[in-house]
C-alpha positions in Angstrom: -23.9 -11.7 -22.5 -20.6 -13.5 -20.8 -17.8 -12.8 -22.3 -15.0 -14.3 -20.3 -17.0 -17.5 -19.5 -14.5 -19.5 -21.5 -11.7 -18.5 -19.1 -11.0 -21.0 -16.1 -9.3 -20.8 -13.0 -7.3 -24.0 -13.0 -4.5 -23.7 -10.7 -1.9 -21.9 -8.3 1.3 -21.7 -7.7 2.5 -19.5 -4.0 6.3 -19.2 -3.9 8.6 -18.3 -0.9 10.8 -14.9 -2.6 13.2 -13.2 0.0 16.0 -11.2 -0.9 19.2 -9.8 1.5 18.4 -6.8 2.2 19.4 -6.7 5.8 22.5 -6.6 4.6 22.9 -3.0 3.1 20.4 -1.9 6.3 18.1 -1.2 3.0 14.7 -0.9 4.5 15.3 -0.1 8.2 14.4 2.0 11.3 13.8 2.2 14.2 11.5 -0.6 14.7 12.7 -3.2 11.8 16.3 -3.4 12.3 17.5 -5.6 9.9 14.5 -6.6 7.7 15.0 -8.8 4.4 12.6 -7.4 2.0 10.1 -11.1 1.0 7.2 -11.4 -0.9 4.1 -14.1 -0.6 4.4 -14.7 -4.4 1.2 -16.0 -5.5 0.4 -16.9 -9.7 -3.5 -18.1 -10.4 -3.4 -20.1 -13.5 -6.3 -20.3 -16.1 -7.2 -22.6 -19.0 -5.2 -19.8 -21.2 -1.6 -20.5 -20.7 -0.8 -16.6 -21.7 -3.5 -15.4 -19.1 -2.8 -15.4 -15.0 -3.6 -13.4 -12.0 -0.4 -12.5 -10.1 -0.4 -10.6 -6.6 1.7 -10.7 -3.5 2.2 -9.6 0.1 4.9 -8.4 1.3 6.9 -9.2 4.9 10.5 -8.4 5.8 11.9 -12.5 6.3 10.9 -15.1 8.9 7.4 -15.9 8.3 7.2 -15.6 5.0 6.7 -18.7 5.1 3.6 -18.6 7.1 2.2 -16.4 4.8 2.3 -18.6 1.7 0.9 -21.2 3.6 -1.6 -19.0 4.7 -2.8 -18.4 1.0 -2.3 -22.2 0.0 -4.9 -22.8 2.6 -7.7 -20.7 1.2 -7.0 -20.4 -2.6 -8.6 -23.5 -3.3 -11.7 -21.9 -2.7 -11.5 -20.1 -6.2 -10.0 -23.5 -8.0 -12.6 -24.1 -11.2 -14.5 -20.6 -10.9 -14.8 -18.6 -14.7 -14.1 -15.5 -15.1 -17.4 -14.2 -15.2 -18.3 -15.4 -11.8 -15.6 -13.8 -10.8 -16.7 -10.8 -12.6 -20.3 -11.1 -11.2 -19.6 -12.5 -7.7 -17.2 -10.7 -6.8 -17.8 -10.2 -3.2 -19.3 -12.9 -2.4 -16.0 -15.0 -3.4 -14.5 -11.6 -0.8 -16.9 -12.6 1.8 -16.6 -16.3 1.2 -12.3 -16.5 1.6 -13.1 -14.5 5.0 -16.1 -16.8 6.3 -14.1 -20.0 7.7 -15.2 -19.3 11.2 -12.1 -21.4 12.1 -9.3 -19.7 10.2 -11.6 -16.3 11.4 -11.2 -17.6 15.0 -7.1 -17.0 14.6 -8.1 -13.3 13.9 -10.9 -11.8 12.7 -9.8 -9.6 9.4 -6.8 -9.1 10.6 -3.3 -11.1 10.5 -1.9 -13.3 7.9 -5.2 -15.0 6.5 -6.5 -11.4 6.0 -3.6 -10.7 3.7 -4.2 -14.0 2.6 -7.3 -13.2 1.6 -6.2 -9.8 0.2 -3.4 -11.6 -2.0 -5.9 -13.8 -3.6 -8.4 -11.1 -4.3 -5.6 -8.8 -5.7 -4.2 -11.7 -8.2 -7.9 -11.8 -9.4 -8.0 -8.3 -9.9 -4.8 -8.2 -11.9 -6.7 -11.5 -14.0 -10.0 -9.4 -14.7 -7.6 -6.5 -15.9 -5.1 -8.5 -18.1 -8.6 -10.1 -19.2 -10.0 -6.8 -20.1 -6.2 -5.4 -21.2 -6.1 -2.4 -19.0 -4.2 -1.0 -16.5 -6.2 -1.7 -13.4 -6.3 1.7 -12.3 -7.7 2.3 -15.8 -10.3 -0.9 -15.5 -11.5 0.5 -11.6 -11.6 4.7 -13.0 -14.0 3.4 -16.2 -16.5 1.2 -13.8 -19.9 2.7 -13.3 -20.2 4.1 -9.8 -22.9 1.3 -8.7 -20.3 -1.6 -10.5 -17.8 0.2 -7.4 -20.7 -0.4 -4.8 -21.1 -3.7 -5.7 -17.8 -5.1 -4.6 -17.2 -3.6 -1.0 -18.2 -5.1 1.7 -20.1 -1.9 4.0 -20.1 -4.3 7.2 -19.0 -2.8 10.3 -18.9 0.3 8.7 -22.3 2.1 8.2 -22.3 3.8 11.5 -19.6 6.2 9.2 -20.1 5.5 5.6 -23.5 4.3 3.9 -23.6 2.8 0.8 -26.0 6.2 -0.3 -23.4 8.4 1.2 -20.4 6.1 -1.1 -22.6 6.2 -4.2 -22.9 10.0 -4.3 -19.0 10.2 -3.6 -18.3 8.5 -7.1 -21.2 10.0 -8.5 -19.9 13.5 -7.8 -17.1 12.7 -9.8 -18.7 10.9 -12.9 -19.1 14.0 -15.2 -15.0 15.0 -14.8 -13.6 11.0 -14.7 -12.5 11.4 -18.4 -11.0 15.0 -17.9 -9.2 13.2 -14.8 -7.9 10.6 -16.9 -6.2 12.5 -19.4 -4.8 14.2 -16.6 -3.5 11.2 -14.8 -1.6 9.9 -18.1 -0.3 13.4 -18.8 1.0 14.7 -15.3 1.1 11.4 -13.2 1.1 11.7 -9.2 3.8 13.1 -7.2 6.1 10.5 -5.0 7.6 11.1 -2.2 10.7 8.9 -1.0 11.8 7.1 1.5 15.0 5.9 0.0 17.6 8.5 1.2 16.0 7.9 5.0 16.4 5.0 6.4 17.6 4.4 10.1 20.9 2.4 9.3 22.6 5.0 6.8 25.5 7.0 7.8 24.7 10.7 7.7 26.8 11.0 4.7 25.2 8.4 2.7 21.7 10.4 4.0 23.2 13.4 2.8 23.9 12.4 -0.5 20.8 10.7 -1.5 18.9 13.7 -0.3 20.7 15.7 -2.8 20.0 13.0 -5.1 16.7 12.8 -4.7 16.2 16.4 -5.1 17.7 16.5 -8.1 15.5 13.9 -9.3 12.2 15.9 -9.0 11.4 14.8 -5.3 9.9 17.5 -3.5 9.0 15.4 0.1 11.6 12.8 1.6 10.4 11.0 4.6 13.4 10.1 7.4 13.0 7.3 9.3 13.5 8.3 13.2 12.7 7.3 16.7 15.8 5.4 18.4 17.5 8.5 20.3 16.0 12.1 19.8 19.7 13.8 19.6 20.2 11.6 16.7 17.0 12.8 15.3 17.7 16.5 15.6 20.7 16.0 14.6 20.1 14.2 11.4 17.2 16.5 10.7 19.4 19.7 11.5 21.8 18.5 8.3 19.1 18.5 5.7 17.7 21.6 6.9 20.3 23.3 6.6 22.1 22.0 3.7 18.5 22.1 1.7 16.7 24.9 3.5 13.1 25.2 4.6 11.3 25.0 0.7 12.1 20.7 0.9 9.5 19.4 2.8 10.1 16.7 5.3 7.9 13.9 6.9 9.6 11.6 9.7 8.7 7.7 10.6 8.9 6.6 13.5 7.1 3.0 12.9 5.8 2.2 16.4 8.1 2.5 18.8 6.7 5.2 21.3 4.3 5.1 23.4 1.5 7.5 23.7 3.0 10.0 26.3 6.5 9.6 24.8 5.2 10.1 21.5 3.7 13.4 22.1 7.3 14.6 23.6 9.1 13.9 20.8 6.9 14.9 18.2 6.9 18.5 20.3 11.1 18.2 20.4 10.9 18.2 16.6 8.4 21.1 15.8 11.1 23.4 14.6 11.8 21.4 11.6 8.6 22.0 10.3 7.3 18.2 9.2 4.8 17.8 6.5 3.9 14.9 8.7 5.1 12.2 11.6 4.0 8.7 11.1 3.2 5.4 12.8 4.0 7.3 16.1 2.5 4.2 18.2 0.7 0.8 18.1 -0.9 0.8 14.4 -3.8 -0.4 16.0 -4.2 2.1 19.1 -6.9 4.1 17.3 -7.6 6.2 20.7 -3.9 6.8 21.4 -3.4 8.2 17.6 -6.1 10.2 18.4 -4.9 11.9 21.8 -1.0 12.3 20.0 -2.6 14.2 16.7 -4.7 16.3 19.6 -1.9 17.2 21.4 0.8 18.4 18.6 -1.7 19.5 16.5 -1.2 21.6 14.0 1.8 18.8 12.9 0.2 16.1 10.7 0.0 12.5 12.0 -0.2 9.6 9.3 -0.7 6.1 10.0 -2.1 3.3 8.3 0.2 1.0 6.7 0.0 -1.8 9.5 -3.4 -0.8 10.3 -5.3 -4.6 9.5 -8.7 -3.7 8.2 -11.2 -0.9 7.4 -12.4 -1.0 10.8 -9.1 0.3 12.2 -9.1 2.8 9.6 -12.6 3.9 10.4 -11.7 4.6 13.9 -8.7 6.2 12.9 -10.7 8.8 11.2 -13.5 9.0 13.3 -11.4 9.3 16.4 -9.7 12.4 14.4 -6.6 10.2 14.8 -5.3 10.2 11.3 -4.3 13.4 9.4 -2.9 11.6 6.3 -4.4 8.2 5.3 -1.5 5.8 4.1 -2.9 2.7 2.5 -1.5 -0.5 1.6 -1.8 -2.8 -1.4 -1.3 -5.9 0.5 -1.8 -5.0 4.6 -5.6 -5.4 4.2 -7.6 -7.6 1.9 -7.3 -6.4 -1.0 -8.4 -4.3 -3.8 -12.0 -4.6 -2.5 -11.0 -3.5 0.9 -8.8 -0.4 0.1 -11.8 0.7 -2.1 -14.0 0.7 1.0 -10.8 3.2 2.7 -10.5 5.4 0.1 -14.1 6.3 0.0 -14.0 6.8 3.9 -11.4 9.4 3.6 -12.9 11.1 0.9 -16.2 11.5 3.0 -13.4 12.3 6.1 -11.6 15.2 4.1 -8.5 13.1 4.4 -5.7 12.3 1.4 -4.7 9.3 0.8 -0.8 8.9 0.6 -0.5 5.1 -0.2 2.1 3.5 1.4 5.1 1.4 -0.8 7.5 0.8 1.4 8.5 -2.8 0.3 9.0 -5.4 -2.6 5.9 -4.8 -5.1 4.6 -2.7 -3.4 5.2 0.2 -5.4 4.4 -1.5 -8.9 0.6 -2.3 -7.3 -0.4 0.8 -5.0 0.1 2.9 -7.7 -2.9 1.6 -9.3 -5.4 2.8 -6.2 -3.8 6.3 -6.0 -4.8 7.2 -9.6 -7.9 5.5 -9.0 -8.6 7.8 -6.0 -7.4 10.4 -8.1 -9.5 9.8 -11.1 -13.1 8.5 -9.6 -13.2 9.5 -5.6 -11.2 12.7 -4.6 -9.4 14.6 -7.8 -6.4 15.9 -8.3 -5.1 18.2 -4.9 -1.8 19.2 -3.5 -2.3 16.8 -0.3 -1.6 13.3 -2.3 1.6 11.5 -2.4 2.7 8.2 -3.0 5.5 6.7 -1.5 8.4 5.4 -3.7 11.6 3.1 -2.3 14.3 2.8 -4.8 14.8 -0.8 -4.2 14.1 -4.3 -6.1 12.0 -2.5 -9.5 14.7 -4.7 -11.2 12.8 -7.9 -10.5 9.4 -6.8 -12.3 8.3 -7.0 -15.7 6.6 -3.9 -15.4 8.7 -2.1 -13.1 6.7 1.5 -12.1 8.1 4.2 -13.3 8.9 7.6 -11.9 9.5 11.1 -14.0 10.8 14.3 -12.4 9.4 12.9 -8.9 5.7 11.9 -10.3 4.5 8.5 -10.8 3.8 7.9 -14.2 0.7 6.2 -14.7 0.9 2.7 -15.9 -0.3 1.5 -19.2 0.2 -2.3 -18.9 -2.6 -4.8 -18.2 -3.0 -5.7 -15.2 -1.8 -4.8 -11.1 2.0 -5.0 -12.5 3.2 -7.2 -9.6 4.3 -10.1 -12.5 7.9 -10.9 -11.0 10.9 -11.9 -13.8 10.9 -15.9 -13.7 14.7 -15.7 -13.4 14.1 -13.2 -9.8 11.8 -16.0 -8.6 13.6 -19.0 -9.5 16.8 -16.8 -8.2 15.3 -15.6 -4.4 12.9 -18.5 -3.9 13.9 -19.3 -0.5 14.0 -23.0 -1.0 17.3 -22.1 -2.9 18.4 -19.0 -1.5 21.3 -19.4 1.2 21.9 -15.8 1.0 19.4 -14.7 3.3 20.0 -15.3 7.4 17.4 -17.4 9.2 
């Protein structure tokens, strides 16, 4: 029987959102030196003035732009669709914003129209949710495991992860999925954070927000590293000793090396113990990921938070590249697509520790890690989700953290919905704050 047939996609709105942060070095390492934390803002409107899909994808400044007109270009596609064709058809409306063999031609699920596409099936995840009035995490955790099956798109990956082999995962877990989600609303999932790390602090600023966050509940802080190895030891050498060897540590080093350099480096900074050392080269250099993690092996590699698709994150994994599996809620396409990743490391043996390092991004990769939590892998010691301190302010729902857990989120929806006075406030058009 339909029950949302009477709701009506009947617009859009996309809306340029940058704010300054280059100017407090908020947000940078060794790679992005100066980045301005933006977000592709896009609102899908429905016959219900009270009811809309909201999503965005997040970039760091110039090109922003290209982003939103990235969306405007395929969002049309959805224009007039109710909600239970959405509901029902929901990957063929995936496969359908990904089949312009022109637009594909520019880059073939990867690059801006892929987010593009993964912003537009995000808001419509965020509509089906608020539609439903659950949490999304809540609305994906209570779906039958063939309902999961039914919305990712198995191309390209078979040769790893069958849709048998997917439908077992989540069946394996259908018996404990209520247990998990008292659980989940109970305990949460641990954060790590990023905050007291980045490149551009002064070691005493470092210093101090490491205490800080320690105090707070955090029991991993991630440093962001990779411009000059004395500066690494060095910075490295003043939280070990100041907070001993029980904190755990993960470093960044976004990019920068190369594969032979990155191996080096990694070896320079054994003593200090990392939980993990991430993006140590090209995101998409599945084979050199592969040769680093065999070479400083036992130290963790993680990766995946530029990596533009599923297929990259196949390889990763199958390669034996990738240690720690670091989604993003807007890098790939989606919802659909990251449901596709989680269920690949599960049948890997890898954790996923999302990545939400930006505006947003927080707020809606929550929603995946207590999915993964509740319906694919259960609660282990491996999982953490990454927290920034930065721009919660903004959002209605801002996510909320407790003694260094995420709390899980009890609003309908993906909680991306930005404060109309932040957007009218940041939209580029008026913003003369930020430096083009």
């Amino acid at each position: 029987m339909s029950k949302f047939s009477h709701i009506t996609i009947t617009g859009f709105q996309s809306t340029d959102i940058r704010f300054p942060t280059s100017s407090s070095l908020d947000g940078s390492d060794a790679m992005n030196v100066d980045p301005d934390y933006s977000a592709a803002y896009l609102e899908i409107f429905t016959n219900l003035p009270s009811l809309k899909g909201v999503s965005l994808v997040f970039t760091i400044g110039r090109g922003n732009d290209l982003q939103v007109a990235a969306i405007e270009k395929l969002v049309n596609k959805i224009i007039g669709l109710d909600l239970d064709s959405v509901i029902e058809e929901n990957l063929t409306i995936y496969k359908d914003l990904g089949s312009d063999s022109q637009y594909r031609w520019l880059g073939p699920e990867y690059g801006i129209f892929q987010m593009a596409r993964g912003a537009i099936m995000n808001a419509l995840w965020d509509l089906i949710a608020k539609a439903h009035g659950k949490p999304l995490w809540l609305l994906l955790s209570e779906m039958e495991p063939e309902e999961i099956i039914k919305v990712i798109d198995f191309s390209y990956l078979d040769d790893v992860l069958e849709k048998d082999e997917a439908l077992n995962i989540l069946n394996a877990t259908r018996d404990s999925k209520l247990r998990n989600i008292d659980i989940a609303k109970k305990s949460g999932l641990p954060a790590y954070t990023t905050s007291p790390g980045w490149l551009g602090y002064k070691d005493s600023k470092m210093m101090d927000l490491t205490r800080q966050a320690i105090d707070d509940g955090f029991r991993l802080i991630k440093y962001k590293c990779g411009r000059k190895l004395e500066d690494d030891i060095r910075r490295l050498t003043l939280v070990r000793e100041a907070f001993g060897e029980d904190l755990l540590i993960a470093v960044d080093a976004n990019q920068v090396w190369s594969v032979n350099q990155a191996i080096e480096w990694i070896k320079s900074l054994k003593p200090f113990n990392l939980t993990w050392v991430e993006e140590p080269t090209h995101p998409e250099d599945s084979a050199g990921h592969a040769q680093i993690a065999a070479a400083v092996a036992p130290t963790p590699i993680a990766t995946g938070e530029m990596a533009s698709s599923r297929i990259t994150f196949k390889q990763l994994m199958k390669l034996g590249g990738q240690s720690v599996v670091q989604i993003d809620a807007s890098r790939v396409s989606g919802v659909n697509e990251n449901l596709a990743i989680i269920l690949m490391a599960k049948k890997f043996g890898k954790p996923v520790c999302p990545h939400a390092g930006g505006v947003g991004l927080c707020e809606m990769v929550q929603h995946l890690a207590f999915f993964d939590a509740v319906a694919v892998s259960g609660f282990h010691n491996s999982r953490y989700i990454e927290f920034v301190d930065h721009l919660h302010e903004h959002f209605v729902y801002p996510v909320k953290i407790e003694r260094g857990n995420y709390v899980a989120p009890s609003e309908p929806g993906m909680n991306a919905d930005m404060k109309r006075e932040s957007i009218e406030a940041y939209s580029f058009k008026s913003n003369e704050r930020v430096t083009l």
